[in-house]
MARVO-5470 format. One line per 8 residues: number of its first residue (from 1); their letters; for each residue x, y, z of C-alpha. Coordinates in nm, 3 decimals. Layout:
MARVO-5470
NUM	a	X/Y/Z | ...
END
This chain:
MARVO-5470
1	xxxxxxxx	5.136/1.748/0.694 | 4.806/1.781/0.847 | 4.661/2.046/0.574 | 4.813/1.828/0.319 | 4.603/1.542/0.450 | 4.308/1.733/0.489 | 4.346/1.859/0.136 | 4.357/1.502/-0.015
9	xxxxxxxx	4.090/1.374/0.215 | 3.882/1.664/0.102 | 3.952/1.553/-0.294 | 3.902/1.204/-0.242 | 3.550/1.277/-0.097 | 3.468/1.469/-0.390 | 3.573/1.221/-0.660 | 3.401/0.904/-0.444
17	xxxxxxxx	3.071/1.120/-0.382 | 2.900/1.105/-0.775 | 3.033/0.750/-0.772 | 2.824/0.650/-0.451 | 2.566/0.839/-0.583 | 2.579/0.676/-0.894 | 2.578/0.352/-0.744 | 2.289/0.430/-0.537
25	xxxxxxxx	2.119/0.517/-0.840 | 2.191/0.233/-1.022 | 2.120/-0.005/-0.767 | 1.727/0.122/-0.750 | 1.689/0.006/-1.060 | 1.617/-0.321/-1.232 | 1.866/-0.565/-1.475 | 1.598/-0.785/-1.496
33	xxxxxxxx	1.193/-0.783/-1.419 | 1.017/-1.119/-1.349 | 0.712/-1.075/-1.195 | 0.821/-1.202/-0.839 | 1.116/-0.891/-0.863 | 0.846/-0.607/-0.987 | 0.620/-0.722/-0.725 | 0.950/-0.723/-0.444
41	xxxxxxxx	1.057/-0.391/-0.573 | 0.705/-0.228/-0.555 | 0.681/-0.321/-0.188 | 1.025/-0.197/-0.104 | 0.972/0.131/-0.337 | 0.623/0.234/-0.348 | 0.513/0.530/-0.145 | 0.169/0.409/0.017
49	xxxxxxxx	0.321/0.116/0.171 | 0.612/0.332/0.276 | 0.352/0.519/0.435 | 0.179/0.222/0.597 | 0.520/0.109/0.746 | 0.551/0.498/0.871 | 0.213/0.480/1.005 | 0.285/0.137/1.164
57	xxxxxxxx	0.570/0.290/1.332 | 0.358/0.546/1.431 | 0.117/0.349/1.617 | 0.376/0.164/1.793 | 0.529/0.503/1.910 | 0.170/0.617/2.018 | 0.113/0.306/2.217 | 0.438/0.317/2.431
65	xxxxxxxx	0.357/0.691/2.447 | 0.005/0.552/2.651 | 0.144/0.299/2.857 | 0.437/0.544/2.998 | 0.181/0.621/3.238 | 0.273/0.379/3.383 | 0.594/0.427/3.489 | 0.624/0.702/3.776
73	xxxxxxxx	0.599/1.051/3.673 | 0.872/1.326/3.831 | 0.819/1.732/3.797 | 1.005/1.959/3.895 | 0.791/2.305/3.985 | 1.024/2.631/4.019 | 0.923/3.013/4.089 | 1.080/3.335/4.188
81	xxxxxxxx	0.871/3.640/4.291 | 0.889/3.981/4.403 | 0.617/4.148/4.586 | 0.596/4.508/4.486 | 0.316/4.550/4.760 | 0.318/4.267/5.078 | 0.005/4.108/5.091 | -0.231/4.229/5.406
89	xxxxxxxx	-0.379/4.010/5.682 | -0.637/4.111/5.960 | -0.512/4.024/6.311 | -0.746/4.159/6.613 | -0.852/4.442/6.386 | -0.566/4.556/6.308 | -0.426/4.531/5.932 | -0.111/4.393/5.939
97	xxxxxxxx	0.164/4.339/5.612 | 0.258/3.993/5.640 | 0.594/3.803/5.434 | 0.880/3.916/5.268 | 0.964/4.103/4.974 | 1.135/3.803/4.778 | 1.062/3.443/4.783 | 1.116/3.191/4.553
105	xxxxxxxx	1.019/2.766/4.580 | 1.128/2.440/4.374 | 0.913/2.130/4.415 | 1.000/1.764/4.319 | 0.658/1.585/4.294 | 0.663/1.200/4.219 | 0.300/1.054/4.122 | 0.268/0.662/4.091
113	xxxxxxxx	-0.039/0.535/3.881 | -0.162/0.308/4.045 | -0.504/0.219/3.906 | -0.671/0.405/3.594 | -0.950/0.310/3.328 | -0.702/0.476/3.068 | -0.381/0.282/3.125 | -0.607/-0.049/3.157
121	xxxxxxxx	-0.775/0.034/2.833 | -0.418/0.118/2.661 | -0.263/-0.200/2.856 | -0.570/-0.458/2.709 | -0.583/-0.281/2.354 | -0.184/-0.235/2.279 | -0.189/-0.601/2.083 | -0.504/-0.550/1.860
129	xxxxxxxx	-0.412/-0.153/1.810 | -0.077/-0.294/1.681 | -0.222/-0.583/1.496 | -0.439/-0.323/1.329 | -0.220/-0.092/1.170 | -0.036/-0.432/1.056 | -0.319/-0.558/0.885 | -0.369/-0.226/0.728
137	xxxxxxxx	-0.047/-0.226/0.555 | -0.094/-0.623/0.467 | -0.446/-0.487/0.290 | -0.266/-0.205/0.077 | 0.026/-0.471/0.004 | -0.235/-0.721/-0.135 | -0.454/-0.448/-0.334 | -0.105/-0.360/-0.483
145	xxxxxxxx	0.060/-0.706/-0.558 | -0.284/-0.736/-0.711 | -0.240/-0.381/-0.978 | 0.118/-0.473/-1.005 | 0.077/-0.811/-1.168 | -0.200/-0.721/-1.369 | -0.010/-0.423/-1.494 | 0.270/-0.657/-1.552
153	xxxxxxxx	0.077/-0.893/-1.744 | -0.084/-0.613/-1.967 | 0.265/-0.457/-2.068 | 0.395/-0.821/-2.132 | 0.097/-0.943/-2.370 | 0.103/-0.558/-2.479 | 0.463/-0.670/-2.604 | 0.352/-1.023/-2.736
161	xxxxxxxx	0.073/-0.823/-2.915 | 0.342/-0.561/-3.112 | 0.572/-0.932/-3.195 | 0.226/-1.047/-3.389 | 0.245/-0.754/-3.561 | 0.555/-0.708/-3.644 | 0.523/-1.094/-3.819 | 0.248/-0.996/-3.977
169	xxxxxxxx	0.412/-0.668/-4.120 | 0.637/-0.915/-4.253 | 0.414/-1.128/-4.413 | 0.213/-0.831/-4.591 | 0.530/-0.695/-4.736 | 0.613/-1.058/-4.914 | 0.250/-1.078/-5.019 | 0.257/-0.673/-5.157
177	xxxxxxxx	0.628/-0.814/-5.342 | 0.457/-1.117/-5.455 | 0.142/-0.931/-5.606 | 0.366/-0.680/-5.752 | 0.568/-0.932/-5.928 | 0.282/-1.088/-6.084 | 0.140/-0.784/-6.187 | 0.458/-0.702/-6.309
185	xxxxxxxx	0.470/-1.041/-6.532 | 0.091/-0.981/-6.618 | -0.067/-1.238/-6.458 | -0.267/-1.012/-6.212 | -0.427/-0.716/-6.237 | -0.312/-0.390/-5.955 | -0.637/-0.479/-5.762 | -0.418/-0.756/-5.535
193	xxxxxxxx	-0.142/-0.484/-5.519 | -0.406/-0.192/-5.353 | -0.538/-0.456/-5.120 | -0.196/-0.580/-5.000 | -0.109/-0.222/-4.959 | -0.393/-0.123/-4.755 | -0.400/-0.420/-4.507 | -0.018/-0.338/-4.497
201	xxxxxxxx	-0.118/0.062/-4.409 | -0.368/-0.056/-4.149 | -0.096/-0.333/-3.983 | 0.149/-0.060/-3.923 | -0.120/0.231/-3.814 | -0.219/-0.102/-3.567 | 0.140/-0.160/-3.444 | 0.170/0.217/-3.391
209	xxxxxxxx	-0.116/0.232/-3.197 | 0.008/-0.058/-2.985 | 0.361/0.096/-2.937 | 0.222/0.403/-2.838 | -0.007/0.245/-2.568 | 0.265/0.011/-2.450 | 0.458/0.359/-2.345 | 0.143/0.445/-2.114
217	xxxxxxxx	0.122/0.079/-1.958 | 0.507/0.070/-1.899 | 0.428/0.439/-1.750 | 0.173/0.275/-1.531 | 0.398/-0.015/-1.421 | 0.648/0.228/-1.300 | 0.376/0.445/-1.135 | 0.275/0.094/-0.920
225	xxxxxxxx	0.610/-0.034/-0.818 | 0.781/0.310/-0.721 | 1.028/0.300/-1.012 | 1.269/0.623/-1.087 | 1.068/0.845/-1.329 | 1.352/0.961/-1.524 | 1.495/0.601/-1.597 | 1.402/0.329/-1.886
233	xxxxxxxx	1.148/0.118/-1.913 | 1.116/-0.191/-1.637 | 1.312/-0.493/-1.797 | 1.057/-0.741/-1.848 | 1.200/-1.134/-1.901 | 0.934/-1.356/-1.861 | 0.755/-1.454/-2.231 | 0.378/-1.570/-2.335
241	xxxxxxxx	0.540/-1.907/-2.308 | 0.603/-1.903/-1.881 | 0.327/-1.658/-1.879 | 0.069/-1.912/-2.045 | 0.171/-2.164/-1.812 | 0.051/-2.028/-1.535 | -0.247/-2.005/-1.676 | -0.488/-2.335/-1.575
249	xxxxxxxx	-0.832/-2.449/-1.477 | -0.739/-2.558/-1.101 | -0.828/-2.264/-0.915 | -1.215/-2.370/-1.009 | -1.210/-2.639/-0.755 | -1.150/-2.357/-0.422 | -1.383/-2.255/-0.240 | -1.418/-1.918/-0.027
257	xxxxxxxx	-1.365/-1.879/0.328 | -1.443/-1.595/0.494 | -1.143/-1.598/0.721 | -0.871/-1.565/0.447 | -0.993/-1.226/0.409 | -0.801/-0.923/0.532 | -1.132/-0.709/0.494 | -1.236/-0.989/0.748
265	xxxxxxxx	-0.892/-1.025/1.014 | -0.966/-0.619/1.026 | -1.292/-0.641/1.111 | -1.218/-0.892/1.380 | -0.960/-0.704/1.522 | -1.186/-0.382/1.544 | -1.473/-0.585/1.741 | -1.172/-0.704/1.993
273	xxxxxxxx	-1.127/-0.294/2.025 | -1.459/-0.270/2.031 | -1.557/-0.471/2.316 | -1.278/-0.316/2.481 | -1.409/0.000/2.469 | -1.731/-0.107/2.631 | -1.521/-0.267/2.958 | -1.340/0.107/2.945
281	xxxxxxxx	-1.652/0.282/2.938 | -1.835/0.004/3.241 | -1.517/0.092/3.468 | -1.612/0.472/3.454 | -1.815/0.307/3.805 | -1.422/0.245/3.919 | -1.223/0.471/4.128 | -0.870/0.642/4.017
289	xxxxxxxx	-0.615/0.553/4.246 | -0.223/0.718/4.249 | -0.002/0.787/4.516 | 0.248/1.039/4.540 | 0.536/1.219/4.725 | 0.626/1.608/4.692 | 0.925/1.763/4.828 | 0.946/2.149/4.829
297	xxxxxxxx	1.232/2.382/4.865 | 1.115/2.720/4.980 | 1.334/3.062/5.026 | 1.246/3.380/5.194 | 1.449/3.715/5.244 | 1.424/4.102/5.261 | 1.703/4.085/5.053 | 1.715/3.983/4.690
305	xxxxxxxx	2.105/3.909/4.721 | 2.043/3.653/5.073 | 1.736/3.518/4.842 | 1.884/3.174/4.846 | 2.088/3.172/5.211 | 1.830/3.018/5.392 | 1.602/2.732/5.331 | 1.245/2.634/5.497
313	xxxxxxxx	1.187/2.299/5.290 | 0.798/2.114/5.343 | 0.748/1.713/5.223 | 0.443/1.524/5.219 | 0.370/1.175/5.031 | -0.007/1.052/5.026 | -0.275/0.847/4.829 | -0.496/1.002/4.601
321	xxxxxxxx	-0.814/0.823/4.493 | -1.101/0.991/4.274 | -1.450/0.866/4.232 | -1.719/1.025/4.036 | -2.048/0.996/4.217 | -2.303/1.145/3.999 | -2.247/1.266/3.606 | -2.557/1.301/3.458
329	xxxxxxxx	-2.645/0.986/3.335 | -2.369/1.026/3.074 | -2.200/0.667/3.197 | -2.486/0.510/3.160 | -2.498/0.659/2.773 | -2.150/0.595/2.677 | -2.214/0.243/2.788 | -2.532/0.212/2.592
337	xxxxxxxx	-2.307/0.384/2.309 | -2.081/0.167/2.308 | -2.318/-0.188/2.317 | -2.487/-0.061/2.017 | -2.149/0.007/1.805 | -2.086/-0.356/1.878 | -2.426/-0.465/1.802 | -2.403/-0.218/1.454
345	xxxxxxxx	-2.066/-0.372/1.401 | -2.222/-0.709/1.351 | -2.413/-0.592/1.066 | -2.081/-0.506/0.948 | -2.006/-0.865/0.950 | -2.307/-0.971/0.794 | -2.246/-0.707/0.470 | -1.889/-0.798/0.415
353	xxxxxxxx	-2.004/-1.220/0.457 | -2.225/-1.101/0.146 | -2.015/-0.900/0.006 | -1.712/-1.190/0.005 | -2.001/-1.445/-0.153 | -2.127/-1.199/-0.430 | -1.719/-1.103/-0.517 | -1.651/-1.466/-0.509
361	xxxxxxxx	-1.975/-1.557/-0.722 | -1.852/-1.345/-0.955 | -1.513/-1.371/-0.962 | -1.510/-1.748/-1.017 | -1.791/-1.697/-1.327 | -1.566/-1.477/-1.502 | -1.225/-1.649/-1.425 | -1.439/-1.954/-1.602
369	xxxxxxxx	-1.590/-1.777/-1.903 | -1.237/-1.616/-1.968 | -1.059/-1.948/-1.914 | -1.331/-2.139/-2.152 | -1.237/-1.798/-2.390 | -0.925/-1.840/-2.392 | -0.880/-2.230/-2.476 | -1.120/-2.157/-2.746
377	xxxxxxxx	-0.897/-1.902/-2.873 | -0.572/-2.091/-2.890 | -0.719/-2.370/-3.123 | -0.880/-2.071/-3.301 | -0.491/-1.970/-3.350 | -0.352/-2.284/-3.445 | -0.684/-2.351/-3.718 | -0.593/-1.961/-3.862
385	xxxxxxxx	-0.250/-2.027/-3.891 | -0.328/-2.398/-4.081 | -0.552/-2.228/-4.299 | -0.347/-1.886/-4.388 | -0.034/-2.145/-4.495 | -0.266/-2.358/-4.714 | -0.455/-2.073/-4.882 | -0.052/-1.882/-4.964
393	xxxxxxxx	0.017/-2.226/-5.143 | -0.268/-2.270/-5.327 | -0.280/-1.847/-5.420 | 0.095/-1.961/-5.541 | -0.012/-2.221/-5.708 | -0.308/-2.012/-5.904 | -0.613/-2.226/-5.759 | -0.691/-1.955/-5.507
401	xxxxxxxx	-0.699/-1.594/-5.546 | -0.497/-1.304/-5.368 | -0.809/-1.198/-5.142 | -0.827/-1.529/-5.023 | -0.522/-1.506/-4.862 | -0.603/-1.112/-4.768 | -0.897/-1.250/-4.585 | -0.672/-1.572/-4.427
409	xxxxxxxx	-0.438/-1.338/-4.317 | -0.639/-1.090/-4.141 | -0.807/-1.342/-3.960 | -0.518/-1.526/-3.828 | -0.402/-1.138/-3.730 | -0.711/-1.140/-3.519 | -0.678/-1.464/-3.404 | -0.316/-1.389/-3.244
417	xxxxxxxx	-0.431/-1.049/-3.085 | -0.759/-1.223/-2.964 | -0.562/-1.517/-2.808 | -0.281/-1.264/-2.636 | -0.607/-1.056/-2.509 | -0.811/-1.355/-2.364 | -0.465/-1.450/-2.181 | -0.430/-1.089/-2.037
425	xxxxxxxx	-0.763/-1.157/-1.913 | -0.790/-1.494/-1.778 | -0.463/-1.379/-1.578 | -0.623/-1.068/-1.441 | -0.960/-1.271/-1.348 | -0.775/-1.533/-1.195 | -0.560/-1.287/-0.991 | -0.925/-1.094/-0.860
433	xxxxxxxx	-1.016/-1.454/-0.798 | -0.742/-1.513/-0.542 | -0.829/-1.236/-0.428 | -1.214/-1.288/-0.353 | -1.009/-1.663/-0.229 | -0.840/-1.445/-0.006 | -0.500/-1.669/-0.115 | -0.326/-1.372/-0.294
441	xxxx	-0.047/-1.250/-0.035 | 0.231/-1.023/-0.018 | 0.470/-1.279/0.062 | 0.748/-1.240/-0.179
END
């Protein structure tokens, strides 16, 4: 009975195992891809912040790894020796052979920190060391919420692009029947035929083009959020409908403030280390107190077998307390050191003040000019569109002719790609704007 269940517990494991796995595979992946879900799964999935969140754990291990010092420290000390030759000693002239031939000790030692520049430095910094490595994975989150939805937004306008198109493929291949039919009937000459055929010829080499670069955006979308190589493309559901209306002239009216910035929070948190640096380096002037207790076992015999029969066992507890007197000057130094990193470190905050204006300056001048662009652009759509449907009645209708149309058309072609381009853009300005804002999070 026992084999038997063995056996079918063995079988069952097998048959559940590519299920799981399966599962597990299928649950990495995405049904469907707003841009709140791509920018979720990229945090969960991508391997720098996987790494950041390592390296945060890291830093937490390294900092409980410093402050153990604190806690008493026990070692345990054990020998066995043989003297092949007894060691000599000189007693009224007379060389003498002194010991035994075996002897072997074990010592317990207990040592209690009780005051050190180290664990003070590791006790005052442990906050802002953590906070750091925090705010170094909230940086690399930000920088890639920031890729990820402009990626996004270039593989969905990408998209939008290949619909406009695909309508306009459409369209030429009426207008090439149309001009066929009424050179067929004589009313035409083939010169409205060639010309439908080549804007037709250059509409498809355009979609192809298109197709082929939305494979190496989708590529780079997957890169960005972690996704499984070997699977489809991400599942994108929003449309240039939500995606234009989140596109609007508010975000003029902010303002910057330093503060918001991570760039900023990090460089706050490294003067807090720095400063405490400088206290570590001013209490070199401070003693290094401990106190301990050592308890020794200690074993002597002729004999190697009787090694362990008798013991002659020493203890001793005490305070230990260490003060450098003279070094050089080199306190003095690392002291100096360490006031001029913080004075350098201003300058730090002076470049990155300028550095948030300029990045502002220009992020809000280019968010505006693409905005401005991109209202212009979708009346410019709207007028193409008017003027392509009156120019196909009239051409119907004989008043105008077939390269009116020809021209109508390919302008309200560019006006569509145009339009779908300035959006791509006034949503990737306005993203670098938040960011220069310091408003874009990772808080999804």
């Amino acid at each position: 009975m026992k084999r038997a269940f063995y056996l079918l517990a063995v079988a069952c494991g097998l048959f559940l195992s590519p299920q799981v796995f399966a599962q597990q595979s299928t649950d990495s992946l995405l049904t469907s891809a707003t841009l709140q879900e791509c920018v979720r799964y990229a945090l969960s999935h991508q391997p720098v912040i996987r790494q950041s969140l390592i390296d945060e754990a890291i830093t937490d291990r390294t900092v409980k790894s410093k402050l153990a010092d604190w806690y008493p420290q026990i070692n345990l000390d054990y020998n066995i020796q043989h003297y092949l030759e007894l060691p000599t000693s000189i007693f009224g002239g007379n060389p003498t052979k002194v010991g035994v031939a075996n002897t072997s000790t074990a010592q317990f030692g207990l040592n209690q920190n009780l005051f050190t520049r180290d664990l003070l430095l590791a006790t005052n910094t442990a906050r802002d060391v953590r906070k750091q490595s925090h705010q170094t994975t909230a940086r690399n989150q930000i920088d890639l919420v920031a890729d990820v939805s402009k990626a996004y937004y270039d593989v969905l306008l990408t998209t939008e692009q290949i619909k406009v198109l695909s309508e306009d493929i459409t369209r030429l291949e009426r207008s090439l029947k149309d001009a066929n039919n009424q050179y067929a009937s004589g009313i035409v000459d083939k010169t409205d035929a060639k010309r439908a055929t080549i804007s037709l010829n250059n509409a498809k080499a355009q979609q192809k083009s298109a197709r082929e670069l939305l494979t190496a955006k989708q590529a780079y979308l997957k890169q960005l959020m972690g996704y499984p190589l070997n699977s489809g493309d991400v599942p994108l559901t929003s449309d240039s409908s939500s995606v234009a209306a989140q596109v609007t002239g508010e975000d003029t009216l902010l303002t910057a403030d330093y503060k918001n910035r991570i760039e900023y929070q990090l460089l706050e948190t490294q003067q807090s280390l720095q400063q405490a640096n400088l206290k570590y380096n001013k209490w070199s002037y401070l003693p290094t107190l401990s106190a301990f207790i050592n308890y020794s076992f200690a074993y002597q015999n002729e004999q190697l077998s009787k090694l362990y029969s008798t013991d002659y066992p020493t203890s001793l507890l005490g305070l230990k307390l260490s003060l450098p007197i003279f070094q050089g000057g080199k306190r003095v130094h690392n002291i100096r050191m360490a006031e001029l990193q913080i004075q350098r470190l201003q300058w730090d905050f002076s470049a990155l003040r300028s550095q948030i204006n300029s990045q502002y300056a220009q992020a809000m001048a280019t968010y505006k000019s693409n905005y401005n662009d991109y209202l212009t652009l979708k009346e410019n759509v709207q007028m193409a569109k008017d003027v392509y449907d009156m120019l196909q009645l009239q051409y119907k209708e004989g008043i105008k002719t077939y390269l009116d149309v020809l021209v109508s058309e390919t302008e309200l072609r560019s006006a569509q790609l145009n339009f779908y381009n300035s959006m791509y853009q006034v949503l990737s300005s306005r993203i670098d704007l938040q960011k220069a804002l310091g408003t874009l999070t990772a808080n999804y």
